[in-house]
N, C-alpha and C positions, 0 to 999 in steps of 0.2 A: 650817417649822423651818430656819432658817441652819443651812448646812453651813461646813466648810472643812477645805482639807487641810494637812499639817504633813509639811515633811521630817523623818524621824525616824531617827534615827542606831540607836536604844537605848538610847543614855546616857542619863545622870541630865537634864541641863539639855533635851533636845528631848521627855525624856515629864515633865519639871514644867510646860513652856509646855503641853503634850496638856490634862494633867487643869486646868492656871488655866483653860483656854479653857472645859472640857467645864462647869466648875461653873458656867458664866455659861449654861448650857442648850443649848450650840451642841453638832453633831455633827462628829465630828472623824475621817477617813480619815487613813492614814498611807502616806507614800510614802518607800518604802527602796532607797536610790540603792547600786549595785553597783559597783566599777571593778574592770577586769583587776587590781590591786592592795592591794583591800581584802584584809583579815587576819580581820574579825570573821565570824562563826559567824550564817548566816542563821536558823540555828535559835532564837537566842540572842534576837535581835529580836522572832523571832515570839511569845519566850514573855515579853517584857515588851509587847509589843503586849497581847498576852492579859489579863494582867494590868492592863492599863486600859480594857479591853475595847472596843476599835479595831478596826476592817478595815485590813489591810494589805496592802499593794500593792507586789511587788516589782521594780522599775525598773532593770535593768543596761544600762550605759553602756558599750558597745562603742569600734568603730572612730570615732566621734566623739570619744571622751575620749584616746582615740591622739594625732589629731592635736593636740589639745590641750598635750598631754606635749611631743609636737615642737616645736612651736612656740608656748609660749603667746604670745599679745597682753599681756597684764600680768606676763609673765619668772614667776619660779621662785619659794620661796622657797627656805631655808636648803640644799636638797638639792633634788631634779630635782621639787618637790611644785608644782604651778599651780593654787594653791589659789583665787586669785579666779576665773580663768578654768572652775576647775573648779566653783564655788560658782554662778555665772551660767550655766554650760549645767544645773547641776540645776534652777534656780530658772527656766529658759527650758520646759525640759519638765515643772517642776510645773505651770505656767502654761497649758499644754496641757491637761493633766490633769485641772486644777481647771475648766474645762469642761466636760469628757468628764464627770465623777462630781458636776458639779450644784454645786460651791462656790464658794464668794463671797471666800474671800479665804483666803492660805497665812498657815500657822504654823513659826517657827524658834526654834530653842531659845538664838539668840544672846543675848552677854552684853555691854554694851559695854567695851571694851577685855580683852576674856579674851584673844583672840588677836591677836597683836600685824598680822598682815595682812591678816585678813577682818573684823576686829570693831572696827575701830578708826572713829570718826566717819568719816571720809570716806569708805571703803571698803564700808561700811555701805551707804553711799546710791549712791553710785559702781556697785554692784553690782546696786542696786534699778531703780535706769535702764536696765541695758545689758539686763538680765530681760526690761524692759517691765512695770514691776509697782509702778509710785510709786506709795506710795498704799494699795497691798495684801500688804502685809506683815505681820506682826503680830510683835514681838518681846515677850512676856508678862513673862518677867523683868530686861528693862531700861527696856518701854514708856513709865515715868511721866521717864523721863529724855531721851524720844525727842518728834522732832513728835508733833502726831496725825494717826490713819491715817485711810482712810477707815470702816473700818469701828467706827472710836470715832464718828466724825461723823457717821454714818448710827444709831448708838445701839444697834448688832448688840453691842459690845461696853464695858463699861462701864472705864474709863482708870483709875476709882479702886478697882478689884480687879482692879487688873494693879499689878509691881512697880518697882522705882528700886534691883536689882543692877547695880553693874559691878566691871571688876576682876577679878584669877587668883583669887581668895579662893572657896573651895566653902564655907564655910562655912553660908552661908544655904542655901544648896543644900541640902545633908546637913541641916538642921533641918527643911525644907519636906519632904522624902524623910519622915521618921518623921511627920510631921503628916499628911499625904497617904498614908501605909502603902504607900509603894512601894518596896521590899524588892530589886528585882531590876533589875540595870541593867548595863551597859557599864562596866568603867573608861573615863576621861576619856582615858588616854592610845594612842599607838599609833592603829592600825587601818587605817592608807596606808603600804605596803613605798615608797611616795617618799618617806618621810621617812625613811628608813636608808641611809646613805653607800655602806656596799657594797654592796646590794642595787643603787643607783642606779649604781654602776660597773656595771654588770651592762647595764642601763639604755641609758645614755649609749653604751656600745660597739654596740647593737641600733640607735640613731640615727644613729651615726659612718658606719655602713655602711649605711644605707637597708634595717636587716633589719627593723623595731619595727612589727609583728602582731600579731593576738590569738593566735594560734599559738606564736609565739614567745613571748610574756609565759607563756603557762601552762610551757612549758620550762624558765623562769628560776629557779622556784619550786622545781625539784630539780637535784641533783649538784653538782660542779665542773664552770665552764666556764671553757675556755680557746679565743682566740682565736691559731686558725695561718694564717692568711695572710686576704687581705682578703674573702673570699667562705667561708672555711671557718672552722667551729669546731666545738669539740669539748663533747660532755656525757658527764660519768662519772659513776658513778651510787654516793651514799656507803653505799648499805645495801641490801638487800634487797628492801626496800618500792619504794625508788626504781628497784632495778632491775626491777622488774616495771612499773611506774609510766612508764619509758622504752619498754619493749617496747612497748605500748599508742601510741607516740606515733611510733613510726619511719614516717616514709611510703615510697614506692618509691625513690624518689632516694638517702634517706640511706645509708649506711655503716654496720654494723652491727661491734662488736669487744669480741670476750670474750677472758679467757684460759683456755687448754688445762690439765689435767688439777690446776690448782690453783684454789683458792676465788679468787675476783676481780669486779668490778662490771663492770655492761654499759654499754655505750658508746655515744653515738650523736656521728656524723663528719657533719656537716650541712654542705651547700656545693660550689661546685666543690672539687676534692681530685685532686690530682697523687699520683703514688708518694710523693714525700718527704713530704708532709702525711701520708698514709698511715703513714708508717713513723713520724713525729713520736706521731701521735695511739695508735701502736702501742704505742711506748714508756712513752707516760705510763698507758695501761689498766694496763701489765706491773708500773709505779712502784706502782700503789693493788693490786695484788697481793699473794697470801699469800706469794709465791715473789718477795721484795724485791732479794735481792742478788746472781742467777742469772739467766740468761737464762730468758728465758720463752717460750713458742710461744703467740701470739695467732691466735684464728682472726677473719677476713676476711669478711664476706659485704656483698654489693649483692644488687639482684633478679636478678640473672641469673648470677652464680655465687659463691662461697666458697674462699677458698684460706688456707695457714697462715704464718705466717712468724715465727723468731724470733729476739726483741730482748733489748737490755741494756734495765732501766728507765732512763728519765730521771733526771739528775741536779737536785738542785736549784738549781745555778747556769743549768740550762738551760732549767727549767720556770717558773720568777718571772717571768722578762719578759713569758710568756705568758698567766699567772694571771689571770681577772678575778675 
């Protein structure tokens, strides 16, 4: 029995390519690619995997996709997103993969010209090269508008029950969905925090200064952060959840800062940190405080001691320039 594996998103358009391939008799593994950035719900996947009844393979993309972010080779798109560069390292480790679990050839739910910079002709092929995978591709609902692959030419898959979609338009999509009774899926949009401008400030300042981690990335995901000098910055925590959420994430280094006998968020001071960074990052805890227009006592802790001090909050002509 031909196998092959399918990058699978969840969405509509990567489980209609699943079930076009499976009705031609082939078995189909699903591989679910992760980034410190993703937004969607692994649960989410699992249960439309389910629902086409796949094996699923969860694949998280670490300190590789970092440096990617850095520096891609094919630049950005619209906001800090490296979206080819990031299409070609999953499509480098399906390739691996599709050995490892026995397949003959990947499936993608591409459309031609749905996205204006991974899906467009060139980009297409452009990306199938740098893989290492001309040839082994299989794109199910644009295939009758594409060369042929190898595995039309080998007769694994037949070209004239594959489809001639392209374009933004879902419409064929959403028909094929009610014909096919697949009921549960991903919206189309979202699912990469690179594609959101402030998020990507957020981002770009972790690269400015040679902070951009996996460590850092999960940080970014909660509070206000503001940067106070070139090695320090600060996380204040907007709620409850986050301030327990922060607790969990201080290492020995950091700086720890609450406020005294009023309700207030916890803070984490990450970095080298002088007094004045100190007393800056004091200010602004005492600012997101219940006790707004009074001086407030913040209490101070490192590893090895705790002390109190108290501030005016920050003003807002003084906290903007530092906002990320």
């Amino acid at each position: 029995m031909i196998s092959a594996v399918a990058l699978f998103s969840g969405g509509l358009d990567s489980s209609l390519a699943i079930k076009i391939i499976q009705l031609q008799g082939i078995k189909v593994i699903g591989l679910h690619f992760t980034t410190p950035f993703c937004t969607r719900s692994g649960s989410a996947c699992h249960r439309v995997a389910h629902q086409l009844g796949i094996e699923l393979r969860n694949i998280p993309l670490g300190e590789n996709f970092l440096a990617i972010v850095e520096d891609p080779p094919h630049g950005y798109g619209k906001n800090l997103n490296p979206c080819i560069d990031c299409r070609i390292l999953m499509l480098k480790k399906a390739k691996q993969l599709m050995a490892d679990l026995g397949g003959s050839f990947i499936i993608t739910g591409e459309v031609l010209n749905q996205r204006p910079m991974t899906q467009n002709w060139k980009a297409l092929f452009e990306i199938e090269r740098q893989a290492g995978l001309e040839g082994l591709i299989e794109r199910p609902l644009s295939a009758r508008l594409l060369p042929e692959t190898i595995p039309q030419q080998k007769g694994w898959v037949d070209r004239e029950r594959l489809l001639a979609i392209q374009g933004r338009s879902r419409k064929k999509q959403f028909e094929l969905a009610r014909q096919f009774r697949i009921e549960e899926y991903s919206t189309p949009a979202g699912g990469c925090l690179l594609t959101d401008p402030i998020f990507c400030g957020k981002v770009r300042d972790l690269i400015e200064h040679n902070q951009l981690t996996l460590e850092e990335v999960v940080l970014l995901r909660l509070g206000r952060h503001f940067r106070l000098g070139p090695e320090a910055k600060l996380i204040v925590g907007r709620n409850e959840k986050e301030n327990l959420s922060l607790l969990h994430l201080i290492r020995p280094d950091d700086i720890k800062l609450e406020p005294l006998q009023v309700k207030g968020p916890i803070a984490i001071l990450r970095g080298r940190s002088d007094p004045q960074s100190i007393l800056l990052a004091a200010r602004i805890v005492a600012r997101y405080s219940d006790q707004k227009d009074e001086m407030v006592r913040i209490e101070v802790r490192d590893h090895k001691k705790k002390s109190e001090i108290a501030v005016n909050p920050i003003t807002d002509e003084e906290i903007n320039p530092i906002r990320l």
